[in-house]
N, C-alpha and C positions, 0 to 999 in steps of 0.2 A: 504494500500500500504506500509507502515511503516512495519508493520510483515514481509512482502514478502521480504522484502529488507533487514531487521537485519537477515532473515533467509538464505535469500543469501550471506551473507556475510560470518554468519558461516561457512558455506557449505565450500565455498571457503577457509577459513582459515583453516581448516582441512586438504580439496586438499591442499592446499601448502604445510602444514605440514608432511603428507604425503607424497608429492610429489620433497622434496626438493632433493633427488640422482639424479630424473630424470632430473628437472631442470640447476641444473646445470652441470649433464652429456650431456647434449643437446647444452651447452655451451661449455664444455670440444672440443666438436666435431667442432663446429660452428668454433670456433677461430684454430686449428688445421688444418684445411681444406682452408680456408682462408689464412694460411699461403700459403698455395699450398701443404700441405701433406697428399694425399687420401687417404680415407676410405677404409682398404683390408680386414674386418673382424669386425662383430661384433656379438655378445654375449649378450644375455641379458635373467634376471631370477627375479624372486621376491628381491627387495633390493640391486640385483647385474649388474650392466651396464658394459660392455668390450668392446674397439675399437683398433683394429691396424689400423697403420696407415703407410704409405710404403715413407719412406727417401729417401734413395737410394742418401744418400750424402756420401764423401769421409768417412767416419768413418763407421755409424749408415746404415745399410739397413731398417731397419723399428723400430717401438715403438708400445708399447700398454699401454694404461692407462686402469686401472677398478677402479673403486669406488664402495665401496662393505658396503653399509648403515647396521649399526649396532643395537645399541640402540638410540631411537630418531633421533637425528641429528648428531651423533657421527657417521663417516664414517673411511672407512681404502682407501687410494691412495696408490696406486699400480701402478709402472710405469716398465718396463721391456725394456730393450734397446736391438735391437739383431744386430749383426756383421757377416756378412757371408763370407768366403774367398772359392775363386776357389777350390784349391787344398788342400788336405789334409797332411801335414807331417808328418813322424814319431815321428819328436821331439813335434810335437801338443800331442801324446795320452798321452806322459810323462808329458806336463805341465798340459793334463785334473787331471792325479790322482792327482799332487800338489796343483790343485787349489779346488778339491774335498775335500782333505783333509785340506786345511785349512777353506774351509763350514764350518767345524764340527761343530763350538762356532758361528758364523754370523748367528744373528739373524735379516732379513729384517730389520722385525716391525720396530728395534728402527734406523732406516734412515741407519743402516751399508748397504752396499751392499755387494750383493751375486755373484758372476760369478759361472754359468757353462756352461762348454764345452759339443759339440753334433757334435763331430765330424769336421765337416766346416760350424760348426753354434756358435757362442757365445753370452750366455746370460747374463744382470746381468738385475739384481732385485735390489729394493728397496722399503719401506712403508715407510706412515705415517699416523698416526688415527690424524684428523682434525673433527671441527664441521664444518657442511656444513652451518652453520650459520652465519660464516666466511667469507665465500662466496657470502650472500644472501644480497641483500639492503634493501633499508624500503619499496620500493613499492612490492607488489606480483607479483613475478615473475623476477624481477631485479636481474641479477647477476655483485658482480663484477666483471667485466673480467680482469681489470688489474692485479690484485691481484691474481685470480688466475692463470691466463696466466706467469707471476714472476713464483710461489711456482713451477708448474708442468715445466718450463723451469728451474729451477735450476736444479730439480730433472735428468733433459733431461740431462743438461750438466753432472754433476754430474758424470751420467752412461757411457756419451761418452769419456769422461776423463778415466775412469777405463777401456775401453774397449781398447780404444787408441794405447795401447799394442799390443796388438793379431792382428790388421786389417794389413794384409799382401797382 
């Protein structure tokens, strides 16, 4: 019975290892939904988990978080803030080229945000590569949520702040 058991155990310590995007993207969801902000969209591929998720508050119409597992436990958070206005005005397609052009040098990854404009849709973006281990506690399967409930809310503010602008 002792073999059975050190051999389950491997097992398992592998599935986690394995399995730490999912994990704590199942949490990403869990706390997100909980607050009260549904599920409009999800995505999923080897390594790669995506969820919108529909605001629909004075600023922000929706968000998407993906966590996109790299090497090991080395993940990229990716959170996208979007803003949607009724009407479209002329002086909007003159601030999309300004805001296109100053894209050129933003580069997500390193936490800059990005805006672009889509007409009477506005995006911005931001990363950040984290170890999902970071995240994980000492029992299998334990996430901490505080912690990362914090990191992906700053990230939220962050993006709503720079959108803040544009929501007409």
């Amino acid at each position: 019975m002792g073999f059975l058991s050190k051999l389950t155990q491997v097992f398992q310590a592998f599935e986690e290892w394995t399995s730490k995007d999912e994990i704590v993207f199942g949490e990403i969801v869990r706390t997100f939904v909980k607050k009260g902000y549904p599920v409009i969209g999800f995505n999923a591929s080897e390594g790669k988990q995506s969820a919108r998720f529909l605001l629909n508050g004075p600023v922000l119409f929706a968000f998407s978080i993906t966590v996109d597992k790299k090497v090991a436990s080395a993940s990229v958070l990716n959170v996208i803030a979007e803003v949607r206005n009724k009407l479209a005005d002329p002086d909007d397609a003159i601030q999309m080229f300004k805001t296109d052009f100053q894209n050129i040098a933003k580069i997500p990854l390193f936490g800059q945000i990005r805006i672009n404009h889509e007409y009477n849709t506005i995006y911005a973006s931001t990363s950040t590569v984290k170890s999902l281990n970071t995240y994980l506690g000492e029992r299998v399967g334990q996430v901490k949520i505080d912690l990362l409930e914090k990191d992906l809310t700053e990230m939220i503010d962050r993006l709503t702040e720079a959108l803040r602008r544009f929501k007409k």
